[in-house]
SEMAR-682347 format. One line per 2 residues: number of its first residue (from 1); their letters; for each residue x, y, z of C-alpha. Coordinates in nm, 3 decimals, decimal comma. Example, Ala and Ser with C-alpha at 12.3 -4.5 7.8 and 13.67 -1.06 7.14 Angstrom:
2
1 = as = 1,230:-0,450:0,780 | 1,367:-0,106:0,714
***
This chain:
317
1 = xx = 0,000:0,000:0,000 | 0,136:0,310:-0,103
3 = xx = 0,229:0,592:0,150 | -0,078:0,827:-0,011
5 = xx = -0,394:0,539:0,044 | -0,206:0,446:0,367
7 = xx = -0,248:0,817:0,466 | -0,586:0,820:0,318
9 = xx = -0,724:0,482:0,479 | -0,579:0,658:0,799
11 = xx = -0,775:1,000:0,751 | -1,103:0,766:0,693
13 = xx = -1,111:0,553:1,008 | -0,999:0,923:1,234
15 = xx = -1,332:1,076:1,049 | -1,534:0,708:1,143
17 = xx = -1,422:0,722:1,495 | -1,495:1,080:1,542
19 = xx = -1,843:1,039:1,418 | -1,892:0,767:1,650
21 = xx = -1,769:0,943:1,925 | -2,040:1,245:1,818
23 = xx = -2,321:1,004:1,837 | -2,246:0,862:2,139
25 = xx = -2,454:0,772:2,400 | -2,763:0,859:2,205
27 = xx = -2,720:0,570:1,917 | -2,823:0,367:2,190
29 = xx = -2,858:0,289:2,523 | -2,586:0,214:2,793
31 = xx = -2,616:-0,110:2,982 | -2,506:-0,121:3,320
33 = xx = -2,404:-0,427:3,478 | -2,418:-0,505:3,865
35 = xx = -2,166:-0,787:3,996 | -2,398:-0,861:4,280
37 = xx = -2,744:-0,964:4,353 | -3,066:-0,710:4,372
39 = xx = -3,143:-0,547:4,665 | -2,773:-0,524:4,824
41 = xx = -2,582:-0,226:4,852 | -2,431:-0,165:4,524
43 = xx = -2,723:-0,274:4,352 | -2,941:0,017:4,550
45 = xx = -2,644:0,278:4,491 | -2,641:0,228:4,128
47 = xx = -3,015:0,164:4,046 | -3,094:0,492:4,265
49 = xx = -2,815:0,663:4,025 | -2,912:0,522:3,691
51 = xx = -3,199:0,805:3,613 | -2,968:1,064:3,725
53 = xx = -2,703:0,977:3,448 | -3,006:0,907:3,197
55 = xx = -3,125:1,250:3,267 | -2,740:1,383:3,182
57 = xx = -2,656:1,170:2,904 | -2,967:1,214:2,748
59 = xx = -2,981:0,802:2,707 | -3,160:0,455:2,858
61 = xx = -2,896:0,302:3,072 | -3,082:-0,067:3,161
63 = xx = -2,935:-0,217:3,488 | -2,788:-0,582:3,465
65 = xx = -2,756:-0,811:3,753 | -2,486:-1,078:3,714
67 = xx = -2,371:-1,174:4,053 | -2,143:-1,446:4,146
69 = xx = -1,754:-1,538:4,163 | -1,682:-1,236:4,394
71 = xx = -1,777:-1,017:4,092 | -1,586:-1,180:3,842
73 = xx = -1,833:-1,261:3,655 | -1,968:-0,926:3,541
75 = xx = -1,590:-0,789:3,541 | -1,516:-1,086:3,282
77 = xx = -1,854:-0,958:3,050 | -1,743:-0,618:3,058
79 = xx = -1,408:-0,664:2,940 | -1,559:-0,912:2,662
81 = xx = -1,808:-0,600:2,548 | -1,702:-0,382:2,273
83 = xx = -1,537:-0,088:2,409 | -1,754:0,139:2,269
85 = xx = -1,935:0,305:2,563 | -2,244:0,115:2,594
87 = xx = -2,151:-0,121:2,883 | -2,022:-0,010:3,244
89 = xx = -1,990:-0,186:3,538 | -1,993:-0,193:3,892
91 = xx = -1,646:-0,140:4,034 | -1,609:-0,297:4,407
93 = xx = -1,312:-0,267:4,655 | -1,201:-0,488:4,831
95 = xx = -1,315:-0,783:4,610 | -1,221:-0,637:4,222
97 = xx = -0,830:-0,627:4,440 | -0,839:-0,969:4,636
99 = xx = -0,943:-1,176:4,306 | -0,616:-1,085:4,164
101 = xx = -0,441:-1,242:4,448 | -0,358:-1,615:4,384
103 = xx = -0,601:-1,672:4,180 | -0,651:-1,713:3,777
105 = xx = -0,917:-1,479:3,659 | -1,086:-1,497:3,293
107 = xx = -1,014:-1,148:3,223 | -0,722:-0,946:3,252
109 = xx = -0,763:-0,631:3,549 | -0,533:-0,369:3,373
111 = xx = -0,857:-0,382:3,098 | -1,105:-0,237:3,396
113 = xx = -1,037:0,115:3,443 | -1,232:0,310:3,736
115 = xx = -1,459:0,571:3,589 | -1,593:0,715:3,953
117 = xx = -1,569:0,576:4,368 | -1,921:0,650:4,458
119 = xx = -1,975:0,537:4,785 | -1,778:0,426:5,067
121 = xx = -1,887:0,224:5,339 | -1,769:0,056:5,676
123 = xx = -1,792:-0,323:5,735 | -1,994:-0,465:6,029
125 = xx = -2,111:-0,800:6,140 | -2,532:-0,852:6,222
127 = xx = -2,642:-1,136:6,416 | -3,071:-1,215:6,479
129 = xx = -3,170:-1,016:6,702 | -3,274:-1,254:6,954
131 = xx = -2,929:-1,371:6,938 | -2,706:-1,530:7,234
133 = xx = -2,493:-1,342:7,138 | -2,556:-0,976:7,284
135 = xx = -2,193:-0,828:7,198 | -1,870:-0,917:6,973
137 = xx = -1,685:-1,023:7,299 | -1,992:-1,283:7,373
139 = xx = -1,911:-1,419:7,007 | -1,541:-1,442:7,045
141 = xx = -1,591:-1,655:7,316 | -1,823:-1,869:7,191
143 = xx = -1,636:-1,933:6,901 | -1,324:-1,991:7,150
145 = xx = -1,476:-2,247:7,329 | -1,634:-2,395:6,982
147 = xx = -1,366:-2,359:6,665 | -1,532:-2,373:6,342
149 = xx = -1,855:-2,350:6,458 | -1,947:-1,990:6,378
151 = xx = -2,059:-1,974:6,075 | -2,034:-1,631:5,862
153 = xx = -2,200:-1,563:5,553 | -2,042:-1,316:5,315
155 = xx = -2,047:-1,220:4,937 | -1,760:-1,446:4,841
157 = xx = -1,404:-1,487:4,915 | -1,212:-1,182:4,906
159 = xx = -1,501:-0,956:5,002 | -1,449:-0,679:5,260
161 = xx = -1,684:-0,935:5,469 | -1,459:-1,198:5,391
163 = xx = -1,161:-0,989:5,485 | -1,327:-0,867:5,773
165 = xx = -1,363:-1,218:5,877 | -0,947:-1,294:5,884
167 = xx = -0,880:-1,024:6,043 | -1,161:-1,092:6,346
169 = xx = -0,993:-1,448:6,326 | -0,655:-1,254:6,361
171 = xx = -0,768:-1,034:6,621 | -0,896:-1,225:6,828
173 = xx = -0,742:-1,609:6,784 | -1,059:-1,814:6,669
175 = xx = -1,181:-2,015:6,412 | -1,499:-1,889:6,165
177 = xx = -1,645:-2,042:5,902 | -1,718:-1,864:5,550
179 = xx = -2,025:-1,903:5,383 | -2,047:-1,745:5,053
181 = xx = -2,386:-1,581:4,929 | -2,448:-1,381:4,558
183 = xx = -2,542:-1,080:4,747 | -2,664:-0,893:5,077
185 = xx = -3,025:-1,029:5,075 | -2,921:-1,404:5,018
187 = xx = -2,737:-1,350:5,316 | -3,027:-1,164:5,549
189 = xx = -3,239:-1,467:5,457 | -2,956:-1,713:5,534
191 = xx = -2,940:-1,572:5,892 | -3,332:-1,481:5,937
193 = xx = -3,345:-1,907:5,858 | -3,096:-1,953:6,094
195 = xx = -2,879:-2,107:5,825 | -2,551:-1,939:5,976
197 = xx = -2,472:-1,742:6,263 | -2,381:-1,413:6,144
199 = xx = -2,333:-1,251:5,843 | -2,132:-0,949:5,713
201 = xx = -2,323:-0,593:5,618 | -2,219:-0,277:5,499
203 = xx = -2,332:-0,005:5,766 | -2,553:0,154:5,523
205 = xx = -2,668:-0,200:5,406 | -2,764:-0,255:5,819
207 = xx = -2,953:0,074:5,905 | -3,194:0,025:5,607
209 = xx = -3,269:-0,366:5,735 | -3,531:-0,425:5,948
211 = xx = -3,425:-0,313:6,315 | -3,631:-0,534:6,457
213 = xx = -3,465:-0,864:6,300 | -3,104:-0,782:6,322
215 = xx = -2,847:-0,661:6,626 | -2,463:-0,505:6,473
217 = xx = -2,210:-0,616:6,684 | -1,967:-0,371:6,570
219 = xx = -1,852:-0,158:6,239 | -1,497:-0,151:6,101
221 = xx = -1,431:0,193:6,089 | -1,136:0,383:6,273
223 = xx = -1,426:0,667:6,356 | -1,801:0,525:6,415
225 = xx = -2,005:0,664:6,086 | -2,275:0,904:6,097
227 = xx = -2,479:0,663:5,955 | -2,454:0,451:6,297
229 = xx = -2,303:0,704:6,593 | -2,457:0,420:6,846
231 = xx = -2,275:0,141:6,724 | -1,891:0,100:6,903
233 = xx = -1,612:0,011:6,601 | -1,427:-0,303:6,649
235 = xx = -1,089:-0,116:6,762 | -1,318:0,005:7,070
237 = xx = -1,407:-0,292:7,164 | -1,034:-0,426:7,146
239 = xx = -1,018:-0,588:6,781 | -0,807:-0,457:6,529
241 = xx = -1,051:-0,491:6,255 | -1,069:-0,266:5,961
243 = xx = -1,245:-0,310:5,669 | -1,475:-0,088:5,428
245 = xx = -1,653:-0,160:5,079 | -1,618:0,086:4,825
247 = xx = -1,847:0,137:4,523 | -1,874:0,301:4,213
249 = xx = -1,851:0,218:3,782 | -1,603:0,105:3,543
251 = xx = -1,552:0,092:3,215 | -1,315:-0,117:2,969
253 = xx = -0,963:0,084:2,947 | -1,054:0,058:2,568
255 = xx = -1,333:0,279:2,535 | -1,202:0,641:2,406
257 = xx = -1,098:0,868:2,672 | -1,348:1,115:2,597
259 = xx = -1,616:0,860:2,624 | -1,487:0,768:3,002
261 = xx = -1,424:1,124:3,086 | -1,810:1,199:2,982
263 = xx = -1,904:0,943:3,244 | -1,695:1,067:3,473
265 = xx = -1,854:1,399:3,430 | -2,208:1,312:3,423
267 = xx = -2,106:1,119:3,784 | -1,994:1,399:3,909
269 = xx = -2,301:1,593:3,816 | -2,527:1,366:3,921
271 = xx = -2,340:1,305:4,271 | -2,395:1,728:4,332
273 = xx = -2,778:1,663:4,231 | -2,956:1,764:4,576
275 = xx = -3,233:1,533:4,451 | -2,970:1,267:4,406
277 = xx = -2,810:1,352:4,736 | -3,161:1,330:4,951
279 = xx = -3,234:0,952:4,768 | -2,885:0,839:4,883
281 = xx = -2,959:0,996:5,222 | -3,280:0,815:5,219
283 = xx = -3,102:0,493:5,075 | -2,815:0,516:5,353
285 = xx = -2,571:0,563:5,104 | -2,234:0,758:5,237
287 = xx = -2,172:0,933:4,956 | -1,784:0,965:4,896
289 = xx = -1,666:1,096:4,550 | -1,309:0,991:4,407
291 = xx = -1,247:1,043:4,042 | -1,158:0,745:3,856
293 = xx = -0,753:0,827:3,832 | -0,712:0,919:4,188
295 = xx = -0,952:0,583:4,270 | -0,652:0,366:4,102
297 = xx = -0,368:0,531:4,198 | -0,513:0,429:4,540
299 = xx = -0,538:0,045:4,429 | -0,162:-0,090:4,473
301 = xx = -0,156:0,027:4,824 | -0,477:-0,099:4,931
303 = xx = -0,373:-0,433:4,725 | -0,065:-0,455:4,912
305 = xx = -0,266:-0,435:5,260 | -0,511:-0,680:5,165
307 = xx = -0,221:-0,923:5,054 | -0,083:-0,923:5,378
309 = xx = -0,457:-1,024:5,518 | -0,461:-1,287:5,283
311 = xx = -0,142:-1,456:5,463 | -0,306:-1,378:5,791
313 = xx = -0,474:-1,740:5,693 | -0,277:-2,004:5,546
315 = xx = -0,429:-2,041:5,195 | -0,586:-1,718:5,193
317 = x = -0,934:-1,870:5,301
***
């Protein structure tokens, strides 16, 4: 090919690409995929959101549930979609970090690139509420006297439940027992049965459950959150326990800057919304902005930090 149609061919795909980029989102709409199961925390955050970013994107943006595999499931579909703008994810901290440790994934993290942190929220562990066990200390020694026996349900392995869970182990020298669940409501109906002992919330996840049906034993938080000023963090009680989930979207690294940057945007925008901002305060959900660059250039440390929990248990389980 000569230097002249090479130049040419080049010319044509810039005009194609800019032309695409012009008709985005509007050629159609933007599907938005949740890596957990309805009625959990991120599923809340982002389907209380989605109208918000219609409304600023002037588009339908469809929300997707496809829980399982500690969110690798709906990390693997979007980095199969075509990078083209019309399929996000949810982006989840701890768990999008601790799948990468040890463990083969069927998608590649470096093609997930954080378009917004949304939310973040402390850990805490809920019991029944007619429960023996009135405080963490009565469940600590309980599951002294009885190793294994405590069973904990979480969202999968390398959750900030899950991690939660070593570092209680950790803390306090006992033995628990995971028991992974596709989301947050699996799990309330897991305990509610009495089909394990205690499961792992969010705090935000906890004060918009029944209060009638569940007790926290403690959040993971080095300051209590506003969401829960009653409720004593682990490190007051004596644990060294600390643990948080954070939320928000993703796109593949693929899509066009300008594309990600226009989500970013309408995030932001929609975030500052003070009809947004009194559903999330109605939702529970501690709103905590982080653009998508700073979010990642916060990832390797918090990686490193939940590698070393990982060897806290031999295994990493």
């Amino acid at each position: 090919m000569t230097i002249t149609k090479t130049a040419a061919l080049a010319a044509i795909l810039a005009t194609t690409a800019t032309a695409a980029l012009a008709d985005w989102p509007a050629d159609r709409p933007i599907e938005m995929i949740v890596a957990f199961a309805p009625g959990g925390g991120t599923d809340i955050m982002l389907r209380t959101l989605a109208p918000f970013l219609e409304a600023e994107l002037d588009t339908q943006i469809p929300v997707l549930n496809r829980p399982g595999a500690s969110g690798e499931i709906a990390y693997t579909a979007l980095s199969q979609a075509r990078p083209d703008g019309h399929t996000v994810s949810s982006l989840n901290t701890p768990g999008f970090l601790t799948m990468q440790i040890g463990r083969t994934l069927r998608y590649e993290p470096a093609d997930i690139c954080p378009i917004a942190r949304i939310v973040e929220d402390p850990g805490t562990f809920i019991v029944q509420a007619g429960s023996d066990y009135t405080s963490l200390a009565d469940l600590v020694a309980f599951a002294k006297a009885n190793p294994g026996a405590v069973s904990v349900g979480t969202t999968g392995v390398g959750t900030d439940e899950h991690l939660a869970m070593l570092q209680l182990e950790q803390a306090a020298g006992i033995d628990l027992t995971a028991v992974p669940f596709g989301g947050a409501n699996e799990a309330k109906t897991a305990l509610l049965g009495g089909h394990v002992a205690m499961i792992g919330l969010n705090v935000g996840e906890y004060t918009t459950s029944d209060q009638g049906s569940f007790r926290a034993l403690a959040q993971f938080a080095e300051e209590r959150s506003t969401l829960a000023p009653e409720l004593p963090t682990a490190k007051e009680l004596g644990f060294d326990v600390l643990m948080s989930s954070e939320r928000g979207l993703a796109a593949h690294c693929d899509v066009p800057e300008e594309i990600r940057a226009r989500l970013a945007a309408a995030v932001d925008t929609a975030l500052a919304n003070p009809e947004f901002q009194e559903k999330a305060r109605q939702q529970a959900l501690p709103l905590s902005f982080k653009s998508g660059a700073d979010w990642q250039a916060d990832m390797p440390v918090r990686l490193a930090r939940y590698t070393e929990i990982f060897k806290l248990i031999e295994g990493g389980q």
